[in-house]
N, CA, C and O atoms as CSV, one atom per row, in Angstrom:
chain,resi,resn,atom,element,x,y,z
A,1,UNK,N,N,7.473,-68.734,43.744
A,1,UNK,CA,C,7.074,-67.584,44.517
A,1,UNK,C,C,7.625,-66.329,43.843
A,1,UNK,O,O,8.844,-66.225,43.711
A,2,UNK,N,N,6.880,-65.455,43.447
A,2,UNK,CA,C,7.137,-64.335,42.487
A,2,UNK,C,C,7.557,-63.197,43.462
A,2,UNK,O,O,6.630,-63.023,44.253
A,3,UNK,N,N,8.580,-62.369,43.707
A,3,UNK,CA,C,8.364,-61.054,44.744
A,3,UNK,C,C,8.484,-59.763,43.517
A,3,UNK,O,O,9.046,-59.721,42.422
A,4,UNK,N,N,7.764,-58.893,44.204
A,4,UNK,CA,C,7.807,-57.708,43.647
A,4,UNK,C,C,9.364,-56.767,43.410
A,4,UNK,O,O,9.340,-55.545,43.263
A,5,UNK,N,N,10.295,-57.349,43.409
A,5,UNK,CA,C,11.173,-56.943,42.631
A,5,UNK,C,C,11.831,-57.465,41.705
A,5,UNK,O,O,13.030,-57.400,41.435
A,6,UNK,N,N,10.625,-58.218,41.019
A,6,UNK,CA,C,11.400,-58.978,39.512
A,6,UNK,C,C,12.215,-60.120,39.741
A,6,UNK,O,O,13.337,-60.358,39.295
A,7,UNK,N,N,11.324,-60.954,40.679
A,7,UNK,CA,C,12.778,-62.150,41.073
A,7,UNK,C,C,11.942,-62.975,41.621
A,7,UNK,O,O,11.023,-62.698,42.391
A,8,UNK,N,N,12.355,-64.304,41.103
A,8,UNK,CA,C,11.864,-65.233,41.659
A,8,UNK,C,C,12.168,-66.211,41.696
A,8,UNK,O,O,12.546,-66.691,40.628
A,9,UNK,N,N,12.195,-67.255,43.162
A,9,UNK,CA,C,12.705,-68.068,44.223
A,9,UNK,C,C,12.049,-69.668,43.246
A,9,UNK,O,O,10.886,-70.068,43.189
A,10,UNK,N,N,13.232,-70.242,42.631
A,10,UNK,CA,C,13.123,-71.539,42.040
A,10,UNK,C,C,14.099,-72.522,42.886
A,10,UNK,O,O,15.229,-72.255,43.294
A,11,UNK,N,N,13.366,-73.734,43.044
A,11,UNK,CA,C,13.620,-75.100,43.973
A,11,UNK,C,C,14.885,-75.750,42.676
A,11,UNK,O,O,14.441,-76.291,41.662
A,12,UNK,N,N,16.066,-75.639,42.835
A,12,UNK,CA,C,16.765,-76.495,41.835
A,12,UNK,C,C,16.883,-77.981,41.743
A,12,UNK,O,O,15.777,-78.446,42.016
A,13,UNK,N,N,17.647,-78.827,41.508
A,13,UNK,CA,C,17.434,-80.034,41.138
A,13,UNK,C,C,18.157,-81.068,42.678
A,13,UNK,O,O,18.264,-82.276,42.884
A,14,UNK,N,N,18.481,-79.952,43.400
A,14,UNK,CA,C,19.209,-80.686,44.776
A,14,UNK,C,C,18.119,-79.840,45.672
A,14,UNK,O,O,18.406,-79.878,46.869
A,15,UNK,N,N,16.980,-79.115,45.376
A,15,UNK,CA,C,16.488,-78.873,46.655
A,15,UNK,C,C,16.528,-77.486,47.441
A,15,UNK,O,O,15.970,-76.890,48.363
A,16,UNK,N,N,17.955,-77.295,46.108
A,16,UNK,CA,C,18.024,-75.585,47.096
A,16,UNK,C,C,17.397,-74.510,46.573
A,16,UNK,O,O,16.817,-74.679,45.501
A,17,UNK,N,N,17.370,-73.019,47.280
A,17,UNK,CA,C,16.585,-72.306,46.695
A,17,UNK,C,C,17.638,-71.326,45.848
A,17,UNK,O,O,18.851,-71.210,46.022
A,18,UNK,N,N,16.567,-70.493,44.633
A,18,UNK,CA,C,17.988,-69.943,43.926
A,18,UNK,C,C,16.678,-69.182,43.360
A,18,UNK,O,O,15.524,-69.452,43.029
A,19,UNK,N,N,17.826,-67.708,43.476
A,19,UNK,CA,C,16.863,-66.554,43.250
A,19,UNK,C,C,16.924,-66.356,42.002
A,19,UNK,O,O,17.959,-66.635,41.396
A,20,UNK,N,N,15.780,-65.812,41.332
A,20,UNK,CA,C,16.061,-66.061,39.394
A,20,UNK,C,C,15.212,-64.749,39.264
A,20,UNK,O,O,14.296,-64.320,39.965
A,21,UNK,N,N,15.933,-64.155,37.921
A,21,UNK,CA,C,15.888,-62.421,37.995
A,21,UNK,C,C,14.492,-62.894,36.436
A,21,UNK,O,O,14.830,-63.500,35.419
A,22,UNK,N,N,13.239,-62.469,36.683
A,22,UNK,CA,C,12.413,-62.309,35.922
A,22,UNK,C,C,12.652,-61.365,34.407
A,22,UNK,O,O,12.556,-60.141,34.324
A,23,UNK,N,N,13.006,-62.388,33.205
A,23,UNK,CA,C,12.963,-61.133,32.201
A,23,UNK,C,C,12.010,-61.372,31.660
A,23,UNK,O,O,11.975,-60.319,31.025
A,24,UNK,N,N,10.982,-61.986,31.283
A,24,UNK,CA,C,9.428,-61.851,30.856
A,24,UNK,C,C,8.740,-62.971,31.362
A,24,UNK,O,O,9.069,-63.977,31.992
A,25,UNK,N,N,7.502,-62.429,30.827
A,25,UNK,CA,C,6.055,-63.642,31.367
A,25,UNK,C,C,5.718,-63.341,30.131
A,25,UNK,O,O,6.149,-62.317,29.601
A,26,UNK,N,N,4.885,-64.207,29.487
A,26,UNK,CA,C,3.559,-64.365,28.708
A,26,UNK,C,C,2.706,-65.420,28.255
A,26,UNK,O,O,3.208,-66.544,28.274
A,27,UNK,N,N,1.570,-65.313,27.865
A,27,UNK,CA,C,0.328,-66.614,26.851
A,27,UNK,C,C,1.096,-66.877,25.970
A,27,UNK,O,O,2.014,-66.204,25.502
A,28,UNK,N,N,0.622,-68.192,25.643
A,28,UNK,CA,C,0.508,-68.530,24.255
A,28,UNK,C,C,-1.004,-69.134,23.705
A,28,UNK,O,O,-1.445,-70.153,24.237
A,29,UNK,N,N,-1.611,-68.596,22.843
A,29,UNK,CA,C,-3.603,-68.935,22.817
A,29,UNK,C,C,-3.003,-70.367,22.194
A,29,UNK,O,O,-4.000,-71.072,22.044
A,30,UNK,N,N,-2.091,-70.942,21.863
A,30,UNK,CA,C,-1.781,-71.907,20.507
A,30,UNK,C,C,-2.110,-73.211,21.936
A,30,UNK,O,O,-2.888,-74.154,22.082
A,31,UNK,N,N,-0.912,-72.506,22.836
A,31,UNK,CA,C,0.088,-73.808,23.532
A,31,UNK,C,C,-1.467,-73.944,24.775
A,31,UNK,O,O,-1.935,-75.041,25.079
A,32,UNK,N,N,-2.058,-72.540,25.342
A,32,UNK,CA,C,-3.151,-72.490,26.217
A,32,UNK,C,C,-2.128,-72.735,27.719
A,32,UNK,O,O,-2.335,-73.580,28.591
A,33,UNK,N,N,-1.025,-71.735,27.677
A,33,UNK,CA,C,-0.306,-72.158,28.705
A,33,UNK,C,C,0.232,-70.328,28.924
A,33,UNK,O,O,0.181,-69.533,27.986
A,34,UNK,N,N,0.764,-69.913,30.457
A,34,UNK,CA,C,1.385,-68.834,30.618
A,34,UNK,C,C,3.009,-69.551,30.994
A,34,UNK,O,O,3.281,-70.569,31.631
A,35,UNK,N,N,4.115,-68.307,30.144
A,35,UNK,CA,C,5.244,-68.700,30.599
A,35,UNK,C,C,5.884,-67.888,31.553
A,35,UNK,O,O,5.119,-67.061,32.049
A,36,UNK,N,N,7.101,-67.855,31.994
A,36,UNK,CA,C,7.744,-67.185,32.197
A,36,UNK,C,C,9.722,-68.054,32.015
A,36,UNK,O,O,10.202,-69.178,32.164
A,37,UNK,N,N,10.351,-66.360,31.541
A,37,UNK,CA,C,11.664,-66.965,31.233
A,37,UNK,C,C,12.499,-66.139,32.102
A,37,UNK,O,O,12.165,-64.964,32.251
A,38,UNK,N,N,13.623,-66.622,32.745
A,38,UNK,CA,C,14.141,-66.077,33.903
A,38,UNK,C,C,15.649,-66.371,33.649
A,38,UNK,O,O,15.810,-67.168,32.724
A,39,UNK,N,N,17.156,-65.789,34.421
A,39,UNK,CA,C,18.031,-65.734,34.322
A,39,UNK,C,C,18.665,-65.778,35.771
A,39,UNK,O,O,18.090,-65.209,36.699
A,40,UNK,N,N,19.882,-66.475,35.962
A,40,UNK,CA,C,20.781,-66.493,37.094
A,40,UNK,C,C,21.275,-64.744,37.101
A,40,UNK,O,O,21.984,-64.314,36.190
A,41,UNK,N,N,20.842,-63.927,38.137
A,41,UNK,CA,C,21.915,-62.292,37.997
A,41,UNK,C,C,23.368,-62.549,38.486
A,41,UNK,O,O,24.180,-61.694,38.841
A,42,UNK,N,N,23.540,-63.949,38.433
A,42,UNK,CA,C,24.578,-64.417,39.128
A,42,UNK,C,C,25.681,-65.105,37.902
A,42,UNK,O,O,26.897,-65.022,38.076
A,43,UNK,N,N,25.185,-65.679,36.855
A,43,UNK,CA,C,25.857,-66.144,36.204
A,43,UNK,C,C,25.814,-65.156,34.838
A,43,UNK,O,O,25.038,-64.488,34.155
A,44,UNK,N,N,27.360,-65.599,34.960
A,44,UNK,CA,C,27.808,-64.501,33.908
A,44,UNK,C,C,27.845,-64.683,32.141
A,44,UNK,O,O,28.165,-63.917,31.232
A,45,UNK,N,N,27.257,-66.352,32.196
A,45,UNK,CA,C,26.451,-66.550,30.646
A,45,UNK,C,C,25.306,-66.149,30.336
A,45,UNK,O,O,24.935,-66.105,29.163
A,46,UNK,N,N,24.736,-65.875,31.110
A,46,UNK,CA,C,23.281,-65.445,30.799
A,46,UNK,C,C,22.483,-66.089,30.289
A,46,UNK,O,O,21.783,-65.715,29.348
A,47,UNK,N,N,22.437,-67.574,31.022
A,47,UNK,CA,C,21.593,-68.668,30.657
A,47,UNK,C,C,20.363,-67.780,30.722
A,47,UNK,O,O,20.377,-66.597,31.059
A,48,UNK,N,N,19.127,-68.596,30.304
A,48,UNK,CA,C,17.615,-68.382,30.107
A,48,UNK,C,C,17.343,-69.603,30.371
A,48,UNK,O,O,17.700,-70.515,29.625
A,49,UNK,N,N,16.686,-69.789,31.451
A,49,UNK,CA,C,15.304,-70.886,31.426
A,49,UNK,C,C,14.189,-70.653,31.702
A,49,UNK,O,O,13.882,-69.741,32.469
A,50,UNK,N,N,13.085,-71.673,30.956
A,50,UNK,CA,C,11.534,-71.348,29.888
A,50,UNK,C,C,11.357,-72.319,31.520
A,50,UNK,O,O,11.971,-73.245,32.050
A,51,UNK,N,N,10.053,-71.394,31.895
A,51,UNK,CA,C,8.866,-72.447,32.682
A,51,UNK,C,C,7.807,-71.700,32.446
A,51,UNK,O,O,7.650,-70.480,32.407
A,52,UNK,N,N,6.657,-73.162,32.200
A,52,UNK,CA,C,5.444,-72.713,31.927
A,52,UNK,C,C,5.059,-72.650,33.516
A,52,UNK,O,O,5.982,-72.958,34.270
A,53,UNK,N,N,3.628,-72.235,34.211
A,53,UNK,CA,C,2.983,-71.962,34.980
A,53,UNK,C,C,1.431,-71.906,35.074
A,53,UNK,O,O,0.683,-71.560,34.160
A,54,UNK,N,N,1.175,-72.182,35.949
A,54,UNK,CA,C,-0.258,-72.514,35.988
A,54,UNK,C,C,-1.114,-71.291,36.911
A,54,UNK,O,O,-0.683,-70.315,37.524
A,55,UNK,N,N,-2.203,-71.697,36.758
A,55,UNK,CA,C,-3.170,-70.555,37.614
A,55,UNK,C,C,-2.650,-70.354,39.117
A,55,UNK,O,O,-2.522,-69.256,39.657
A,56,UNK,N,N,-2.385,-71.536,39.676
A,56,UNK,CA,C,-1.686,-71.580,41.402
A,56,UNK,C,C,-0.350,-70.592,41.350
A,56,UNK,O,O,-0.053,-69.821,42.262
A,57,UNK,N,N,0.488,-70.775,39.974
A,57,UNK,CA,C,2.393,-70.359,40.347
A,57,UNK,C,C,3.142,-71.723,40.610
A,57,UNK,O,O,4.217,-71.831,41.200
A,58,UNK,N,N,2.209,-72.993,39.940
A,58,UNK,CA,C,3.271,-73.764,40.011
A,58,UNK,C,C,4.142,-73.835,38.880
A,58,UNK,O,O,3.473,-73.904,37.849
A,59,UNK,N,N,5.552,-73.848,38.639
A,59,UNK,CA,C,6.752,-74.111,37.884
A,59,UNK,C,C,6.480,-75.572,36.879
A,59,UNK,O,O,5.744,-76.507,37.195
A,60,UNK,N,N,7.197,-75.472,35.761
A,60,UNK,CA,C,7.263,-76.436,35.201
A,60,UNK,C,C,7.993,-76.314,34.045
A,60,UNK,O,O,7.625,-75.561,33.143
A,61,UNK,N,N,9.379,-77.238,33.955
A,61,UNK,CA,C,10.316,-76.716,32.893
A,61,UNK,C,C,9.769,-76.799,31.799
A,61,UNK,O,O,8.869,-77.618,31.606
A,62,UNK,N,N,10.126,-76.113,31.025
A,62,UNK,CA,C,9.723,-76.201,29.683
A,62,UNK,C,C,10.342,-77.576,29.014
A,62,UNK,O,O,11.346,-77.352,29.689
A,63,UNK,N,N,10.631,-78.634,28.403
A,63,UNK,CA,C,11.268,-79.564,27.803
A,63,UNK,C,C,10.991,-80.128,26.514
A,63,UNK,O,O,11.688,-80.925,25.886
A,64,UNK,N,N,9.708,-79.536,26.140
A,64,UNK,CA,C,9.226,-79.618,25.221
A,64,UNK,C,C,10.091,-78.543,23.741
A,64,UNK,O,O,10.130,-77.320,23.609
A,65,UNK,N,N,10.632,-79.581,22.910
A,65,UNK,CA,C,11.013,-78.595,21.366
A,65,UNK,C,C,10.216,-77.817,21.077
A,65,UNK,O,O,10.660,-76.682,20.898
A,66,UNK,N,N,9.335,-77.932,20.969
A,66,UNK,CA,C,8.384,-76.769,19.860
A,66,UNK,C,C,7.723,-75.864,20.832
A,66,UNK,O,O,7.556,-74.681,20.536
A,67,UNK,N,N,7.289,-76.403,22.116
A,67,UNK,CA,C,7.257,-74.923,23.298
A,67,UNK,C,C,8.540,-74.257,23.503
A,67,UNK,O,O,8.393,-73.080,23.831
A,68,UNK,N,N,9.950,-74.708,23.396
A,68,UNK,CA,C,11.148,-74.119,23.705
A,68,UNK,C,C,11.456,-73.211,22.643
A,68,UNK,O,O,11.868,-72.052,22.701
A,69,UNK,N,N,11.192,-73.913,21.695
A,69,UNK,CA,C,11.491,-72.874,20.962
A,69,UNK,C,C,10.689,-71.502,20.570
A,69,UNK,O,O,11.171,-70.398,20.318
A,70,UNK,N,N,9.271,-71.922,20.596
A,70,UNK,CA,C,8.475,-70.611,21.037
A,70,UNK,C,C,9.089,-69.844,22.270
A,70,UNK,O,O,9.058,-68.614,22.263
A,71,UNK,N,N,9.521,-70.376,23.091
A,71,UNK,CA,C,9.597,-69.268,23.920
A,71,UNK,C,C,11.101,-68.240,23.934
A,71,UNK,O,O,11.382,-67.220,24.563
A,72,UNK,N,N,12.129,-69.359,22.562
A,72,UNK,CA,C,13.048,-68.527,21.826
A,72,UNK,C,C,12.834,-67.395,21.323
A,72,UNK,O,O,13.346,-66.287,21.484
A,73,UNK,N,N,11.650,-67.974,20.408
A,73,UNK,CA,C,11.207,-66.781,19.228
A,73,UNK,C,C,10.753,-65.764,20.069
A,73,UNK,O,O,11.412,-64.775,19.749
A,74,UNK,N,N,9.896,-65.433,21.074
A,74,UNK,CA,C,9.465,-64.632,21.937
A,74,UNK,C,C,10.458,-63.646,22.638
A,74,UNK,O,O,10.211,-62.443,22.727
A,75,UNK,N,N,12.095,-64.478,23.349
A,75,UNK,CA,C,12.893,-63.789,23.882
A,75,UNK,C,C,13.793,-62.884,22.874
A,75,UNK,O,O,14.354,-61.798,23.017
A,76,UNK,N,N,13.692,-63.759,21.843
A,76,UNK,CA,C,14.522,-62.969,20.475
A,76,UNK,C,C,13.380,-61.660,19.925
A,76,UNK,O,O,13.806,-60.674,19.323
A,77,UNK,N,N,12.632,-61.759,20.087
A,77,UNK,CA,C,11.154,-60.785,19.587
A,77,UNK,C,C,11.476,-59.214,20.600
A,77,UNK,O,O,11.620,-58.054,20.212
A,78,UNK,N,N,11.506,-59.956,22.356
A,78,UNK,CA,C,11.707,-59.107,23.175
A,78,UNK,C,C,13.138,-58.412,23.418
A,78,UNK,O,O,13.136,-57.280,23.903
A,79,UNK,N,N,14.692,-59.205,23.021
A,79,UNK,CA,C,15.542,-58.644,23.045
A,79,UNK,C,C,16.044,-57.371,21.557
A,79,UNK,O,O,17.012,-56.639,21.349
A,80,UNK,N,N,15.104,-57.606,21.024
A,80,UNK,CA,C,15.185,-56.764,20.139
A,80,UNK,C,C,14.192,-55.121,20.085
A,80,UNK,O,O,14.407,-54.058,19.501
A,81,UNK,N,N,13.237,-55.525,20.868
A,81,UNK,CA,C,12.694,-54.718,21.094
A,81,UNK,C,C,13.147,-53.716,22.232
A,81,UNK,O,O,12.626,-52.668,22.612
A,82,UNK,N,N,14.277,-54.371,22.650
A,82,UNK,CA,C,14.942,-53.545,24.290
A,82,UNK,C,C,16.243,-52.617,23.103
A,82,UNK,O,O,16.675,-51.477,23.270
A,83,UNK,N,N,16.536,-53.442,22.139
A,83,UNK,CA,C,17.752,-52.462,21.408
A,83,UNK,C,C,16.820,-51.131,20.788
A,83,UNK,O,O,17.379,-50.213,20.188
């Protein structure tokens, strides 16, 4: 569930809900998939986790090597573009 202030409500692995701060979406024409990569504003490593998404907004981890790492190259593309 996406809300309009850049945040969005992911089901974790026990069920609970946990608010995750949106730092990008995008295609890939290769993979034929939309992502999005998101961050805990809560944790102070600044994990990133990759989920692809479908036309509905359903979630789906990324687990795949060669989609993960595309969606490396992408966050490294975009954190450089923020410096």
């Amino acid at each position: 569930m996406v809300d309009m202030d850049n945040t969005i409500v992911i089901i974790d692995e026990n069920g609970n809900d946990k608010e995750m701060e949106i730092i990008l979406t995008f295609d890939n024409e290769e993979t034929n998939r939309s992502y999005v990569l998101v961050s805990d504003p809560n944790d102070e490593e600044g994990e990133v986790f990759a989920f692809a998404y479908d036309e509905e907004g359903n979630l789906e981890s990324v687990e795949d090597e060669t989609e993960f790492s595309l969606c490396q190259e992408v966050l490294g593309a975009f954190l450089s573009e923020e410096e």
